[in-house]
Every structure is written in C-alpha cells, then in structure tokens.
N, C-alpha and C positions, 0 to 999 in steps of 0.2 A: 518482631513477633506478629505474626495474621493473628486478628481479634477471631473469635469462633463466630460472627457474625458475619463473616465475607468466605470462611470458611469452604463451605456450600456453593460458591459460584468460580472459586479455583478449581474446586471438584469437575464443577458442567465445563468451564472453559477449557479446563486439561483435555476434556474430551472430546470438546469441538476444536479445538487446534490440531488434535491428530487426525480427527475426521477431514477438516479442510488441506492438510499435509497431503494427507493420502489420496485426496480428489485431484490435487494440483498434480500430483505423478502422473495421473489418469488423463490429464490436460496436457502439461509437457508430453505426454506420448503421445495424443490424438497430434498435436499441432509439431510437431518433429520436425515437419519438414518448414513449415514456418521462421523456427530457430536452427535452421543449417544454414551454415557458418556462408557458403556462397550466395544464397541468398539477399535480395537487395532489400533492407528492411529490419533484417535478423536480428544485430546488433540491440534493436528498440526490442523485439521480442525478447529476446533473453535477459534485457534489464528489466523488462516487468515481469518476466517470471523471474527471476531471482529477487525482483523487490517483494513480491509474494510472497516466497517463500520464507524470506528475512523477515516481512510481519507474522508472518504464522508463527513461523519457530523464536520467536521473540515470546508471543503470546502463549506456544506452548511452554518455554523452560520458564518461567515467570510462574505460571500458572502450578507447575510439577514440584517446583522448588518452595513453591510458595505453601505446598502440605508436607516440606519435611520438616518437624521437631525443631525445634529452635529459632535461630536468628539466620538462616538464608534468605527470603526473600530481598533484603536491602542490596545485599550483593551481588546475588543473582541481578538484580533489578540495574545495577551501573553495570557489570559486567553483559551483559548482553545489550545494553545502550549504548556501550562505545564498540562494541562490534556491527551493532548496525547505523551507527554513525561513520563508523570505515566503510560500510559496502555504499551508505550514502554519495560518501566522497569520491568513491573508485568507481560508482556509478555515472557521478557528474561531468570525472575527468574522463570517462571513455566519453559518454559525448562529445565531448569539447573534442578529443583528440579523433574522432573519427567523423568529427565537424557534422554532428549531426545535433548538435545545441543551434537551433533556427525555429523561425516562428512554428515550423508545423510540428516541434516538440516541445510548445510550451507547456501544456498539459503534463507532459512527461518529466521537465522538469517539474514544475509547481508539484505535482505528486511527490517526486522526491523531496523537495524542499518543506514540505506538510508529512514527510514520516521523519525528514530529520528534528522537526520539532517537536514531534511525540517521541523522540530518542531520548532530545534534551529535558521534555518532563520529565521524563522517566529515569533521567541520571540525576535530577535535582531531585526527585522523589525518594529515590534510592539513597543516594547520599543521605539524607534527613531519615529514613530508617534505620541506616546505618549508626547515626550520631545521636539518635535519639531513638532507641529500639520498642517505645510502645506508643510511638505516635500512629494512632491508625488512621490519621488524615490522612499523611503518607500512604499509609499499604492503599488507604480508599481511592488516593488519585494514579497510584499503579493501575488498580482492577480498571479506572476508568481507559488508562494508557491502553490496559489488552482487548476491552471493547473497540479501540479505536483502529489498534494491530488487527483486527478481525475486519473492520471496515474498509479500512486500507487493500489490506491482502487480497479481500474479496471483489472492491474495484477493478485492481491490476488482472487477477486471474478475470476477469470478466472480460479485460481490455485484450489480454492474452487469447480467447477464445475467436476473439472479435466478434464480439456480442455487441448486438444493436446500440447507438447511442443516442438516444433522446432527450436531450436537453434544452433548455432554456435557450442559452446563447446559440448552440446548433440551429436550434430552431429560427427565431430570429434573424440570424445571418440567413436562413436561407431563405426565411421568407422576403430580405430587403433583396437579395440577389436575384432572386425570380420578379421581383415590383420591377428592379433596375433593367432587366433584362427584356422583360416585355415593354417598359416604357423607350427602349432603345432598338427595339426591333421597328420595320417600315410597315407606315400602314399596309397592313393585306387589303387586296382587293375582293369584293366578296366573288363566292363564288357564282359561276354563271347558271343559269337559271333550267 
C-alpha cells in the first residue's frame, strides 16, 4: 500500500517518465542513423538507448501502478526488476559476444552494472512490500529507486545524443596526456627573428 504521503510524487513521476519516454523517441529519431545496424559503433548506441528506455519505463509502470487502489506497487516493483535485470544481462552478453566488452566500454559496462543494482534494490524492495504490505520504508526506497531510473535514463540518452562529456577523470587524463606530450615533444627552435 503507497502511504498518501509519497502519493503526490508517483503523480509528478508518472509524468515525467512519459515526458522523458516521449523525448527519447524524438532522440532515437534524430540519431537513426547512429543505431543502424551497418554502422561501426551501433551496437554501443542501441544498448544505451535501450538502457534508457528500460530506466524510464521501469520508473514509468512503478510510478502508474503505484496510484492503482490496493496492493500493486510490490509487484509491479519485482516484476519490472527482473525484466530489467534480463535486459541487463542480454545487454552484457551482447557485448561480450560482439567483443565489444574492452577498456573503451568500461563506462558502458559500470553503467549497466549500477542499473543492475538499482534492479536489485528494487526487487528486495518489492519483495518486502509484497511480504509486509504497509512497510512504507519499502515503497520510500522504491520512490528513491525511480529517482535514480530517471538519472540513469537521462545519462545514457545524454550519451545517446553525444552530448558533451566533462568530467573529472576526462579532464585529468587529458590534462596528464597533453603534460606527457609536450614534455616528449623536441625542443623547438625559436623562431628567427
């Protein structure tokens, strides 16, 4: 049972997961040609738009299910955890099998591996709604799960766009590669006068 006090934010969420659904179409369209299939690359685009969209719509029926009348949210909450812990795995295994699991998709794994663990809260969540139907610790670390499905989501469709990435470690590495790179370059001569 949703306590009437988290009520209110499966409301906004249900709306913002069809809102971010509906942008991610609009993104798979613009980027089309990105995730065609001859494409060298594609494979990585299509698994983070489809990780995308498995956080979204995770967060949307969670969210939907979680304002029907009774006791759904606990089921809804395992039943949609173990179907995006299958797309986890069928995500992993296409890399491996298209040998594209290598250093320069680590990122791409560890993402997968950080929404399989918000699967797993989210089915040990579930489960304890289920077994115990007015723990609203439970429903509270759900709501927390579909904040983090909306983070998730919003990453990959970010990565999906190829939208800028400025980070800490990016940054760093390049700032040692350009140190390494001029301390390796021959002294220049100045120029003549």
């Amino acid at each position: 049972m949703v306590p009437e006090s988290i009520h209110d934010f499966f409301v906004a969420s249900g709306g913002v997961a069809g809102a971010l659904i509906g942008l991610l179409f609009v993104v798979i369209t613009v980027s089309s040609e990105r995730l065609a299939r001859a494409k060298e690359g594609a494979p990585l685009h299509r698994v983070r738009a489809s990780a995308a969209l498995t956080a979204f719509t995770n967060a949307l029926a969670v969210s939907l299910f979680a304002l029907v009348p009774g006791h759904k949210i606990g089921v809804t909450a395992v039943a949609v955890a173990g179907l995006g812990l299958t797309f986890v795995m069928a995500s992993l295994l296409s890399l491996i099998r298209l040998r594209l699991a290598r250093w320069g998709t680590v990122r791409d794994v560890l993402f997968l591996l950080g929404l399989a663990a918000t699967f797993v809260v989210q089915l040990i969540a579930g489960a304890q709604v289920i077994a115990r139907p007015g723990d609203s610790g439970a429903v509270n670390t759900i709501a927390i799960v579909v904040v983090i499905c909306f983070l998730i989501g919003i990453a990959r469709a970010w990565e999906l766009i190829g939208g800028p990435s400025i980070g800490i470690t990016y940054e760093v590495t390049a700032l040692v590669r350009g140190h390494e790179q001029d301390a390796d370059a021959p002294e220049r001569e100045p120029p003549p006068p």
